[in-house]
N, CA, C and O atoms as CSV, one atom per row, in Angstrom:
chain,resi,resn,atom,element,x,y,z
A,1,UNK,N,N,0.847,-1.176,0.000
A,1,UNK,CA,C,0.000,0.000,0.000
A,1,UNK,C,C,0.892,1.239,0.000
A,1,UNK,O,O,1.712,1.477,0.886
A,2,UNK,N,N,0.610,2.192,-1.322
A,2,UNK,CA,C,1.625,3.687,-0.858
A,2,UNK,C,C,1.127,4.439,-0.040
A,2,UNK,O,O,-0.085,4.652,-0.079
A,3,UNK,N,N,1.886,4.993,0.851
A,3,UNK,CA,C,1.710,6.006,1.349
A,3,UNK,C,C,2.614,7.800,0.890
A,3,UNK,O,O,3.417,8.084,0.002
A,4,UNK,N,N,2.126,8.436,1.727
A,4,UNK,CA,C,2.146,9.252,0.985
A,4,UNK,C,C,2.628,10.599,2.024
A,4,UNK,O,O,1.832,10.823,2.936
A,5,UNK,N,N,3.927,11.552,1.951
A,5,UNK,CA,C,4.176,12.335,3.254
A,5,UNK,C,C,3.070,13.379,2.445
A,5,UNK,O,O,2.790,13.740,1.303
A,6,UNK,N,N,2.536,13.657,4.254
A,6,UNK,CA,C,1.750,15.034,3.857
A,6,UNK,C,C,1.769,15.823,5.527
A,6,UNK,O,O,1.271,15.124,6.410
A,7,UNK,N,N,2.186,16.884,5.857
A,7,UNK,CA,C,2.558,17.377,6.554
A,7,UNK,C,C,3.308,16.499,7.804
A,7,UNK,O,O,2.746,16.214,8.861
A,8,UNK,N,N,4.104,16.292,7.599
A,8,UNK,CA,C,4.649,15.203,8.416
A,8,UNK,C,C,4.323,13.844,8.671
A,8,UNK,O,O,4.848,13.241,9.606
A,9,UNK,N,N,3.683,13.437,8.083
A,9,UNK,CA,C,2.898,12.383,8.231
A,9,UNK,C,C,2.586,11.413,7.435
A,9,UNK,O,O,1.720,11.792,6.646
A,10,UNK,N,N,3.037,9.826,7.202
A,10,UNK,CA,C,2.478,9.140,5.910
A,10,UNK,C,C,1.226,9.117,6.043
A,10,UNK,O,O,0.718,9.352,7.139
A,11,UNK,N,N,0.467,8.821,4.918
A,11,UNK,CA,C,-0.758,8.423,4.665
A,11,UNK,C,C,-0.860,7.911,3.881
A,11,UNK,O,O,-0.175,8.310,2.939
A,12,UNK,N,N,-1.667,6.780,3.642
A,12,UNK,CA,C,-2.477,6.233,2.366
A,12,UNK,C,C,-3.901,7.654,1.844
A,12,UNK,O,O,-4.420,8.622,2.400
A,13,UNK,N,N,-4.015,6.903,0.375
A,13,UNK,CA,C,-5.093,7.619,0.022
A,13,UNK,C,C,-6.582,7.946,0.381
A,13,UNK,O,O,-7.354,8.884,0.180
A,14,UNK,N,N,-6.624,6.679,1.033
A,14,UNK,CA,C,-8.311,6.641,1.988
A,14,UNK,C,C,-7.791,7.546,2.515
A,14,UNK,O,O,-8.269,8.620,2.148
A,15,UNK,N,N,-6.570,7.670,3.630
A,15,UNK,CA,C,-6.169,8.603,4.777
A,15,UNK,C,C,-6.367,10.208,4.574
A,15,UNK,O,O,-6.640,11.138,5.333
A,16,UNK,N,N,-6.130,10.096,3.348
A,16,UNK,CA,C,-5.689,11.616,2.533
A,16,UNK,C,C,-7.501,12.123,1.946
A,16,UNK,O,O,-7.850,13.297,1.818
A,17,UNK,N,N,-8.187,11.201,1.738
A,17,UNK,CA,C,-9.440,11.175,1.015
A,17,UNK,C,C,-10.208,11.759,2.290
A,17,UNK,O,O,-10.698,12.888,2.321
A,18,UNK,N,N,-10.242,10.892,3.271
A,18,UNK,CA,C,-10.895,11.256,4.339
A,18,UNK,C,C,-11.058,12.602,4.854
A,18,UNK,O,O,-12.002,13.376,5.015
A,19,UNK,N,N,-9.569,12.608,5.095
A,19,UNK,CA,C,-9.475,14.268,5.185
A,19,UNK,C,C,-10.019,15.406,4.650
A,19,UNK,O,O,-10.511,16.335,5.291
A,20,UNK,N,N,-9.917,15.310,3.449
A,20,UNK,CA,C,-9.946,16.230,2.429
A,20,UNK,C,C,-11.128,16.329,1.850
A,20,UNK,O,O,-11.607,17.210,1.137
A,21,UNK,N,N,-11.631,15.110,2.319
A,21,UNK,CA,C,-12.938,15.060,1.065
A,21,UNK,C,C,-12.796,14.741,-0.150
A,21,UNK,O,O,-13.549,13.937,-0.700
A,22,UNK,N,N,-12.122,15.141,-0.554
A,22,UNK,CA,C,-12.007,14.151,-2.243
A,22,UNK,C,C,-11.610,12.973,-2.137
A,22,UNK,O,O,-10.784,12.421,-1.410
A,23,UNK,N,N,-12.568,12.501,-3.276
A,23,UNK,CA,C,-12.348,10.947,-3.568
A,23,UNK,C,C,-11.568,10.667,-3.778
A,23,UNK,O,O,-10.908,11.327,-4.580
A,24,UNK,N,N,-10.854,9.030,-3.010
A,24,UNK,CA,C,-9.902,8.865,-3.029
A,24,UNK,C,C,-9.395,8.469,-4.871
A,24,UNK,O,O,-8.260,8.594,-5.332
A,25,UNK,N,N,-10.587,8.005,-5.585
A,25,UNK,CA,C,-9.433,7.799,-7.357
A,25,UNK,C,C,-9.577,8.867,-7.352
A,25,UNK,O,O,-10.373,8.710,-8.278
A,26,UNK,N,N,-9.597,10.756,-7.081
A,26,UNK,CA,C,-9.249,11.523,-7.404
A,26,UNK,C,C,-8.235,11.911,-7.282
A,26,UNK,O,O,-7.537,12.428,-8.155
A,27,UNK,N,N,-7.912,11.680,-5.886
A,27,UNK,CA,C,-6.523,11.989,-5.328
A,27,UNK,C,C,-5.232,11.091,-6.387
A,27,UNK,O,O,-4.259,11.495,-7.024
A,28,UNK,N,N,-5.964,9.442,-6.108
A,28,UNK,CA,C,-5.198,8.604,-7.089
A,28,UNK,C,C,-4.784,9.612,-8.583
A,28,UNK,O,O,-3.664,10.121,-8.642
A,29,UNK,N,N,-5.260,9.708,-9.119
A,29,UNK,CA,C,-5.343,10.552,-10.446
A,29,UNK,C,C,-4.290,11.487,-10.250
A,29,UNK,O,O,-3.127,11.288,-10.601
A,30,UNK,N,N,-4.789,12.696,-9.582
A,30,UNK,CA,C,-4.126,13.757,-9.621
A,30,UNK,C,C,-2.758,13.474,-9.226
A,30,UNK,O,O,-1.954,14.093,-9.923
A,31,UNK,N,N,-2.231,12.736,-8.331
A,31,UNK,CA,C,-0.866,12.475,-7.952
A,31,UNK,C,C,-0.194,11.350,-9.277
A,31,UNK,O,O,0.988,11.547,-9.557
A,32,UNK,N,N,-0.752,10.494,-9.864
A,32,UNK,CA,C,-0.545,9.836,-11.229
A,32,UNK,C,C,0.115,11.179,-12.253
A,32,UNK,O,O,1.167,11.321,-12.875
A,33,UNK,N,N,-0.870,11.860,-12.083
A,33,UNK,CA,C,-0.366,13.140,-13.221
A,33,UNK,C,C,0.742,14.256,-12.766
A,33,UNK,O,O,0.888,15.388,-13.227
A,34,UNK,N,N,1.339,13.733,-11.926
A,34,UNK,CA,C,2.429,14.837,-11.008
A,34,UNK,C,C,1.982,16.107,-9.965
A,34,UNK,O,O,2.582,17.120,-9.604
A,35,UNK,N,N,0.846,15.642,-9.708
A,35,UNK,CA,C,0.635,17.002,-8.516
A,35,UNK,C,C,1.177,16.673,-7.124
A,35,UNK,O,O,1.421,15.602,-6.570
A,36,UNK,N,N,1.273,17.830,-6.779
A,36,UNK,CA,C,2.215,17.316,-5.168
A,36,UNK,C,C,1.097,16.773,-4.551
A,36,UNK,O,O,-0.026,16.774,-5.054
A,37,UNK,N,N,1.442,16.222,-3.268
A,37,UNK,CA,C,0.229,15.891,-2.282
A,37,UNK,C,C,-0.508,16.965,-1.941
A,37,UNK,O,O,-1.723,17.065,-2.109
A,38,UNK,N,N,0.324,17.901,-1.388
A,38,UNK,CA,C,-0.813,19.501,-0.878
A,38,UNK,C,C,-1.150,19.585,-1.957
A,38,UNK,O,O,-2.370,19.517,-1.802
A,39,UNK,N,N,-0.947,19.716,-3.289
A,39,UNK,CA,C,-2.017,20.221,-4.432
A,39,UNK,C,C,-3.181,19.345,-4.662
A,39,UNK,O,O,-4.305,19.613,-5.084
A,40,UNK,N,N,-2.591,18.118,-4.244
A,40,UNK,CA,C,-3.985,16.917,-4.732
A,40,UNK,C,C,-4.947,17.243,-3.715
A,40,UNK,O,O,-6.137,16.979,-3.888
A,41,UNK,N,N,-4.515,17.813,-2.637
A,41,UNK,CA,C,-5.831,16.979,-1.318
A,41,UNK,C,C,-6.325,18.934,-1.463
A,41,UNK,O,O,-7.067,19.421,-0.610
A,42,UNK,N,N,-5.807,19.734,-2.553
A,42,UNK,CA,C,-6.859,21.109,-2.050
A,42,UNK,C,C,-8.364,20.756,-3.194
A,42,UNK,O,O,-8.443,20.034,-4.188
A,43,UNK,N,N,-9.296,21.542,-2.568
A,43,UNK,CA,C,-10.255,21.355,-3.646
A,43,UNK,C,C,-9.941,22.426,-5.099
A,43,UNK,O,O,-9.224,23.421,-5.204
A,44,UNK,N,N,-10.648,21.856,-5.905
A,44,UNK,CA,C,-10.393,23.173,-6.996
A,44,UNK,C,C,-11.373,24.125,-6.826
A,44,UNK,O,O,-12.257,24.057,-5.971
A,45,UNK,N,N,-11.193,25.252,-7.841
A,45,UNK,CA,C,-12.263,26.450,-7.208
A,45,UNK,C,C,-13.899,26.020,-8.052
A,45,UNK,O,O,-14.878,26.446,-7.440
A,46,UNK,N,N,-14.074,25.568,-8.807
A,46,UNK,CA,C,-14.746,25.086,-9.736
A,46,UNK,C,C,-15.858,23.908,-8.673
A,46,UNK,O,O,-17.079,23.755,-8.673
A,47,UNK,N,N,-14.896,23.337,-7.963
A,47,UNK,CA,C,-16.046,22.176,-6.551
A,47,UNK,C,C,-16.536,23.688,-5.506
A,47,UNK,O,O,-17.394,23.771,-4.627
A,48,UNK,N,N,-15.772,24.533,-5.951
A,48,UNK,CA,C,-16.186,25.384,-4.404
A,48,UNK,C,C,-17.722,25.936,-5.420
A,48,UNK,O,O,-18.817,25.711,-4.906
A,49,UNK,N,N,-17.695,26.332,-6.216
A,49,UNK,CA,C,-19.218,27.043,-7.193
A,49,UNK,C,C,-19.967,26.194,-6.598
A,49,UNK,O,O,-20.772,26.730,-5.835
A,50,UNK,N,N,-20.048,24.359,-6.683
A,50,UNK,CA,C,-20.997,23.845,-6.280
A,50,UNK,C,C,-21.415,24.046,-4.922
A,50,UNK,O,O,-22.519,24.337,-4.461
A,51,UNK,N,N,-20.031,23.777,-4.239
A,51,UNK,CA,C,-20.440,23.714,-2.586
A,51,UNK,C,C,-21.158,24.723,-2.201
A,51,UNK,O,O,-21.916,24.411,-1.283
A,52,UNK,N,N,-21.252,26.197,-2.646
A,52,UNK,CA,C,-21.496,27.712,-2.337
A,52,UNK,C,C,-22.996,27.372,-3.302
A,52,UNK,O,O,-24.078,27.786,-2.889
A,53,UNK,N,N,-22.900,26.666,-4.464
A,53,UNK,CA,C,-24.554,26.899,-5.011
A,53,UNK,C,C,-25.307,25.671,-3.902
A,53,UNK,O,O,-26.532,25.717,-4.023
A,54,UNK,N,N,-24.839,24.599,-2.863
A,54,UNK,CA,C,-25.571,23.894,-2.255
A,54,UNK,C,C,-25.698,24.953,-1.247
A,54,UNK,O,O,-26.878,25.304,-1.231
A,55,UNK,N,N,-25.037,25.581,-0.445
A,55,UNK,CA,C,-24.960,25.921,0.264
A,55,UNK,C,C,-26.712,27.279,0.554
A,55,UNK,O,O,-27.505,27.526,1.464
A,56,UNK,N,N,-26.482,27.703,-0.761
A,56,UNK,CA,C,-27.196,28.847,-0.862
A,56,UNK,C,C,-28.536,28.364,-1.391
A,56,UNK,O,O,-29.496,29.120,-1.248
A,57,UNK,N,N,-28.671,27.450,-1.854
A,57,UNK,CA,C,-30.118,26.917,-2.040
A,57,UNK,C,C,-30.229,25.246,-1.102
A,57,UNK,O,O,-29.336,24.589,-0.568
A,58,UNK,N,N,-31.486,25.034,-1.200
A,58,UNK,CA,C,-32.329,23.893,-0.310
A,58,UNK,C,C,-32.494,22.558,-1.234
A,58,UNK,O,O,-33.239,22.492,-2.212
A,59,UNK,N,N,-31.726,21.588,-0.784
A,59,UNK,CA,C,-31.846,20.275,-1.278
A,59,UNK,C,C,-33.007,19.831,-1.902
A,59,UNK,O,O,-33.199,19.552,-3.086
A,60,UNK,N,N,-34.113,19.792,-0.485
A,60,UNK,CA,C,-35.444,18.939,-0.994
A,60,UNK,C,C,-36.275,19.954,-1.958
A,60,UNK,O,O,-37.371,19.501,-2.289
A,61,UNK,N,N,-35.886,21.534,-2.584
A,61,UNK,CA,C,-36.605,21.917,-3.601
A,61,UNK,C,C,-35.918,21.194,-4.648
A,61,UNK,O,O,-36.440,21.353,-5.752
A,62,UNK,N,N,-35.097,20.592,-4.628
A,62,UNK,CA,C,-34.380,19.498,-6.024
A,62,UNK,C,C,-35.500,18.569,-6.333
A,62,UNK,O,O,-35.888,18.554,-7.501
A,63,UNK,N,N,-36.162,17.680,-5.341
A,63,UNK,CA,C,-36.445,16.617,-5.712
A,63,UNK,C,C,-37.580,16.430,-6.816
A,63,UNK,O,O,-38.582,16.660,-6.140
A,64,UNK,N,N,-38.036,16.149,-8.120
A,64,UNK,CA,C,-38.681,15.866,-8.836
A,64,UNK,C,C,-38.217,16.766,-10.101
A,64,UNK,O,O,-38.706,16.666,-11.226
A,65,UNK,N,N,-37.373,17.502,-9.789
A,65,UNK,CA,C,-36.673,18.456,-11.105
A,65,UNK,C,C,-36.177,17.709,-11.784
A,65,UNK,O,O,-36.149,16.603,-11.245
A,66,UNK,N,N,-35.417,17.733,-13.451
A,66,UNK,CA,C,-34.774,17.103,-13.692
A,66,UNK,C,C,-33.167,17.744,-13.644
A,66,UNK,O,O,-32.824,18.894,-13.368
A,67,UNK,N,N,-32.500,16.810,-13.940
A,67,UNK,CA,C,-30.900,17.625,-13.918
A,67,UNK,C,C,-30.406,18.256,-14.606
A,67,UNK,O,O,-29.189,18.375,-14.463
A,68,UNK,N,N,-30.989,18.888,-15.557
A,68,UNK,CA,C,-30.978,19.629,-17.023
A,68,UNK,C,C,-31.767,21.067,-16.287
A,68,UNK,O,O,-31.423,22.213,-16.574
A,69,UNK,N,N,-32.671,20.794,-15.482
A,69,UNK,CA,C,-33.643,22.286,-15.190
A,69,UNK,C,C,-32.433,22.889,-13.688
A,69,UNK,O,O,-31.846,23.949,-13.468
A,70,UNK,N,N,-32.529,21.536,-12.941
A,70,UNK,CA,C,-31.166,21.761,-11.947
A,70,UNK,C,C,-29.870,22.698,-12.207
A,70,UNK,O,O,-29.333,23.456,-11.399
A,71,UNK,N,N,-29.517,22.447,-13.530
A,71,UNK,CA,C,-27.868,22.535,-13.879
A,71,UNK,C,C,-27.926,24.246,-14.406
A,71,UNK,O,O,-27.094,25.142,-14.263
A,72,UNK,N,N,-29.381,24.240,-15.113
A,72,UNK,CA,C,-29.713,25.708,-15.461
A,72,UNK,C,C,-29.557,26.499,-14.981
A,72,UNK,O,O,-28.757,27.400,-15.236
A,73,UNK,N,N,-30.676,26.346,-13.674
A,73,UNK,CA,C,-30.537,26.952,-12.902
A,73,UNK,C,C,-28.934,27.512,-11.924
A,73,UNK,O,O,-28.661,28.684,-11.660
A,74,UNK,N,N,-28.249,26.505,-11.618
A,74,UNK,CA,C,-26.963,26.718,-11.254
A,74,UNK,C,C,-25.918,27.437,-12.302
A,74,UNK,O,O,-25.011,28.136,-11.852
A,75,UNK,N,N,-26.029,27.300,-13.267
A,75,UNK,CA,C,-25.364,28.269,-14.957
A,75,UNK,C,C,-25.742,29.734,-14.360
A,75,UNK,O,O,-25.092,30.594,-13.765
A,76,UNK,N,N,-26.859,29.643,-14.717
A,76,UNK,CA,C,-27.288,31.023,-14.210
A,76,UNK,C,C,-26.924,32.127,-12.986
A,76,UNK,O,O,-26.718,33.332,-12.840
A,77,UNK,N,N,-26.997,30.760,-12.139
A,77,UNK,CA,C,-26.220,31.586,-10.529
A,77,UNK,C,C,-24.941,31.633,-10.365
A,77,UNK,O,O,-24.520,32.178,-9.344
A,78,UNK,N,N,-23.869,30.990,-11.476
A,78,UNK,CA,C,-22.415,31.137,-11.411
A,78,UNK,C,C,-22.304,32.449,-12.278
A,78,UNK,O,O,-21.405,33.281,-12.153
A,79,UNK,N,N,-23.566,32.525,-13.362
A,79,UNK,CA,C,-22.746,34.186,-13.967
A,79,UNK,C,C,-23.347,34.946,-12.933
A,79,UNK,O,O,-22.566,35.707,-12.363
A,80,UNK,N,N,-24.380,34.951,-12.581
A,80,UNK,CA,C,-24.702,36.368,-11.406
A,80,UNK,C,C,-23.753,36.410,-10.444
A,80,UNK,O,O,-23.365,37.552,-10.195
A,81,UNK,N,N,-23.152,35.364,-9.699
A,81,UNK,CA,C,-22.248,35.920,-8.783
A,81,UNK,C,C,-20.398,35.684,-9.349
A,81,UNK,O,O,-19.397,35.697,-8.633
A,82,UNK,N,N,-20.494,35.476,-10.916
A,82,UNK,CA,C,-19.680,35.396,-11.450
A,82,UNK,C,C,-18.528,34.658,-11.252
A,82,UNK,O,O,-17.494,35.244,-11.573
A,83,UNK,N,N,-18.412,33.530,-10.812
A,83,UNK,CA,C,-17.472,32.593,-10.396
A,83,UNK,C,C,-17.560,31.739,-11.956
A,83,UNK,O,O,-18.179,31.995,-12.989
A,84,UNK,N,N,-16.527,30.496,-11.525
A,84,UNK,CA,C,-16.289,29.560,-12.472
A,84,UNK,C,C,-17.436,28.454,-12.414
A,84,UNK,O,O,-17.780,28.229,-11.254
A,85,UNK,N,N,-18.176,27.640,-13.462
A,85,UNK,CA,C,-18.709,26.280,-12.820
A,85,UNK,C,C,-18.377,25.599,-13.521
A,85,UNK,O,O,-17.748,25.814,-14.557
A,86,UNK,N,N,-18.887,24.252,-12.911
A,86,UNK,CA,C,-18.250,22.784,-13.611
A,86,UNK,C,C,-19.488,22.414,-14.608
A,86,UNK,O,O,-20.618,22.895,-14.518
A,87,UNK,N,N,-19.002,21.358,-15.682
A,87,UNK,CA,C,-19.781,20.790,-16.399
A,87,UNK,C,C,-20.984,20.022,-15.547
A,87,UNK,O,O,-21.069,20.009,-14.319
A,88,UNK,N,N,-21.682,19.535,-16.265
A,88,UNK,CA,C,-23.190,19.432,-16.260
A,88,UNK,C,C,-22.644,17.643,-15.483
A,88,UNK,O,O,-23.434,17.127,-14.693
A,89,UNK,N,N,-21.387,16.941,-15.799
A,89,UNK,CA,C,-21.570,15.577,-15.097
A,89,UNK,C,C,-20.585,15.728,-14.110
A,89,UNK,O,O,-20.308,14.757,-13.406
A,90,UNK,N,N,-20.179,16.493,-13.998
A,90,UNK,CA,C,-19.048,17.059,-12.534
A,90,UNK,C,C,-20.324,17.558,-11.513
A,90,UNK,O,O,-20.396,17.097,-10.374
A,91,UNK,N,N,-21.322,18.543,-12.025
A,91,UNK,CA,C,-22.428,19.098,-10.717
A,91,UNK,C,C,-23.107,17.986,-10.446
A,91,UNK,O,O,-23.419,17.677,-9.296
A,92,UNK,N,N,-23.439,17.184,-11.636
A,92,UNK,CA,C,-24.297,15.607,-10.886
A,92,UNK,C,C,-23.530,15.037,-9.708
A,92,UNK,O,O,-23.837,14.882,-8.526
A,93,UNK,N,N,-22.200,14.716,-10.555
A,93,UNK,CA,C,-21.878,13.773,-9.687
A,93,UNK,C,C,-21.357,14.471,-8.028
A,93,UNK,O,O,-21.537,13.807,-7.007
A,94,UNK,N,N,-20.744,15.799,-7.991
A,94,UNK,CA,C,-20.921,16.132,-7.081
A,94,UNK,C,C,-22.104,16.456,-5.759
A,94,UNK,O,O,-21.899,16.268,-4.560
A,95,UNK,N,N,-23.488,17.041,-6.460
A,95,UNK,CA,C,-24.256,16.709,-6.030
A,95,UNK,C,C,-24.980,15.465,-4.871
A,95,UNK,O,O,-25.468,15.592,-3.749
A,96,UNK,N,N,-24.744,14.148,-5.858
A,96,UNK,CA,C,-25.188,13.121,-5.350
A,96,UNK,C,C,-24.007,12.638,-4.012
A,96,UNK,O,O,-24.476,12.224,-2.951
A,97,UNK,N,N,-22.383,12.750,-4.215
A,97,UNK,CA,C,-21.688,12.613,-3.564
A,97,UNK,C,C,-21.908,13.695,-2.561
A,97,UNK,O,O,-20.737,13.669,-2.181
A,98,UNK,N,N,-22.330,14.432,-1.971
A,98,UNK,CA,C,-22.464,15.670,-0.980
A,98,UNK,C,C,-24.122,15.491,-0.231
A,98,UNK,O,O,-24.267,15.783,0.956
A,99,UNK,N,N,-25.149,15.051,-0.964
A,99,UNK,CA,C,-26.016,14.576,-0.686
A,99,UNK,C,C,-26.771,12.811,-0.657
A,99,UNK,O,O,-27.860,12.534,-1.160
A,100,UNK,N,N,-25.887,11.861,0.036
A,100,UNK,CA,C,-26.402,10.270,-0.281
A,100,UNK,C,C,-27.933,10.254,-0.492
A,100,UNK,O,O,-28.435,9.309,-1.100
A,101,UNK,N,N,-28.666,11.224,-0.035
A,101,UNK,CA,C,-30.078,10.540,0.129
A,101,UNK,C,C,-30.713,10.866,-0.829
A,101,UNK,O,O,-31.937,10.736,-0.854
A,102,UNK,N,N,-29.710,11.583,-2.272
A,102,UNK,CA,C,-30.384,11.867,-3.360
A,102,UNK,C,C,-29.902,11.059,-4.855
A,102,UNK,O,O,-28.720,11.167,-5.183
A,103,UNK,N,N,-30.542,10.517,-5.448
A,103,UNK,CA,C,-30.352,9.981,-6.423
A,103,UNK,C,C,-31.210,10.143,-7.749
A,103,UNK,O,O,-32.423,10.211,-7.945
A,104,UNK,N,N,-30.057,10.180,-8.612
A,104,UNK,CA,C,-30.306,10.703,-10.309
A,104,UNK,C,C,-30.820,9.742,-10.822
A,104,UNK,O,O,-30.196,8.708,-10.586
A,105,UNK,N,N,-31.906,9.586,-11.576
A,105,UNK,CA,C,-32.726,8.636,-12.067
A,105,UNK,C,C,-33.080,8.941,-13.285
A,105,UNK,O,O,-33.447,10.071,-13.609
A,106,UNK,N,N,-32.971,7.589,-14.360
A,106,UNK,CA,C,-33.418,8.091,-15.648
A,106,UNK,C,C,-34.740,7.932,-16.291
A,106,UNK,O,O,-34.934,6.745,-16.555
A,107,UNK,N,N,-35.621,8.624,-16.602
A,107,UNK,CA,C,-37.284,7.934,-16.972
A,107,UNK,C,C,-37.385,8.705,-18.363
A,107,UNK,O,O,-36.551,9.306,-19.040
A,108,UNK,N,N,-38.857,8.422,-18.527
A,108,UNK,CA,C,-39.318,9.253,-19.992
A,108,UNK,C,C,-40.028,9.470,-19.644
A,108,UNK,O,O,-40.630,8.782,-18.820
A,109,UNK,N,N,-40.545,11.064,-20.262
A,109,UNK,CA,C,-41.187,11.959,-20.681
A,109,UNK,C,C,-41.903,12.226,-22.067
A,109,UNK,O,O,-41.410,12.913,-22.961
A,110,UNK,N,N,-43.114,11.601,-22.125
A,110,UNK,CA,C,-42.927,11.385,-23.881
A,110,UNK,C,C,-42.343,11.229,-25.090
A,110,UNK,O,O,-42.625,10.227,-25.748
A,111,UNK,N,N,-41.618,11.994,-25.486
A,111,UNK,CA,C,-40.278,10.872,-26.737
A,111,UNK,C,C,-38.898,11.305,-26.180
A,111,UNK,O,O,-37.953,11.088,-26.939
A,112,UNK,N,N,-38.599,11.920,-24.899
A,112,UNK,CA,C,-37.199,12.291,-24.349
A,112,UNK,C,C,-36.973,11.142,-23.139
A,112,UNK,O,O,-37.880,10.416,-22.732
A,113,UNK,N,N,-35.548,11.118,-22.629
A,113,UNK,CA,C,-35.494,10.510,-21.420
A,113,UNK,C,C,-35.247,11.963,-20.759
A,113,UNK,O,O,-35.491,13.006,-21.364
A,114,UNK,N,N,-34.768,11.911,-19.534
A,114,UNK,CA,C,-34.568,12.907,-18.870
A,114,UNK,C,C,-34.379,12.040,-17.379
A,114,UNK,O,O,-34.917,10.988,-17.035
A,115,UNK,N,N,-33.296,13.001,-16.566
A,115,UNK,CA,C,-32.449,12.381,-15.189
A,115,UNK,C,C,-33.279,13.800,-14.203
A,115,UNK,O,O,-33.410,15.013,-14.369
A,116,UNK,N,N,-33.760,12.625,-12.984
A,116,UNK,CA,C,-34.377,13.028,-12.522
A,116,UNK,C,C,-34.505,13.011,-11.014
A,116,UNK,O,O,-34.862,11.941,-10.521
A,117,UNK,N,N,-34.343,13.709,-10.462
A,117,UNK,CA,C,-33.758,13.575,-8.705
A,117,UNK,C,C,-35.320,12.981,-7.533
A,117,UNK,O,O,-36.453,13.321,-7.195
A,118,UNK,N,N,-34.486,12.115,-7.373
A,118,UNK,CA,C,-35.213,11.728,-6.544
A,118,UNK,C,C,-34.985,11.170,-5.075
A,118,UNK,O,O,-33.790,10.889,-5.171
A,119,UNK,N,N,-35.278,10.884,-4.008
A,119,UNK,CA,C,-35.019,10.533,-2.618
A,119,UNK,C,C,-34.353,8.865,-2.963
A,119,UNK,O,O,-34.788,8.029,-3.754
A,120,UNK,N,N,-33.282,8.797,-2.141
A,120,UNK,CA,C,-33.199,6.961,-1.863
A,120,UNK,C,C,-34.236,6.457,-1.334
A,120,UNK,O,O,-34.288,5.248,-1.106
């Protein structure tokens, strides 16, 4: 198992994941591609848009939206307060990882599918 110095300290990647919050194949990744350890375990500013758009709006008005009316809406609130945001499968998947008790679901809508939030 590698470990890994990060302020004095080995760690494995769970160790480093835990901490930090990012997933540990993220961390995996980013250190694969040459980032130091302190660079892997910071968040980027792009996860902070999401955390600040959860932050500022209410989970359970998500539920029955789809993730297309969701993601809009969040587009919209990164140019008004003018920050950076992430693509449309970076806010899913962050989303669902920040909230377990919500899950993206795919159904139809007359001749479309469409992903659609719903409670576990």
């Amino acid at each position: 198992m590698n470990k890994y110095a990060y302020r004095g300290r080995m760690m494995t990647i769970n160790e480093l994941s835990d901490m930090s919050g990012i997933r540990h194949h993220t961390l995996r990744d980013r250190l694969r591609r040459g980032y130091s350890v302190e660079q892997a375990v910071k968040p980027f500013p792009i996860h902070d848009s999401v955390e600040q758009f959860c932050e500022a709006s209410h989970w359970k008005d998500w539920i029955g939206m789809s993730i297309n009316e969701l993601y809009e809406i969040y587009w919209k609130w990164c140019v008004a307060q003018e920050i950076p945001l992430t693509t449309k499968q970076g806010f899913s998947r962050h989303i669902t990882d920040k909230y377990p008790t919500l899950k993206i679901v795919p159904t139809r809508r007359g001749d479309q599918f469409y992903r659609i939030i719903r409670m576990r």
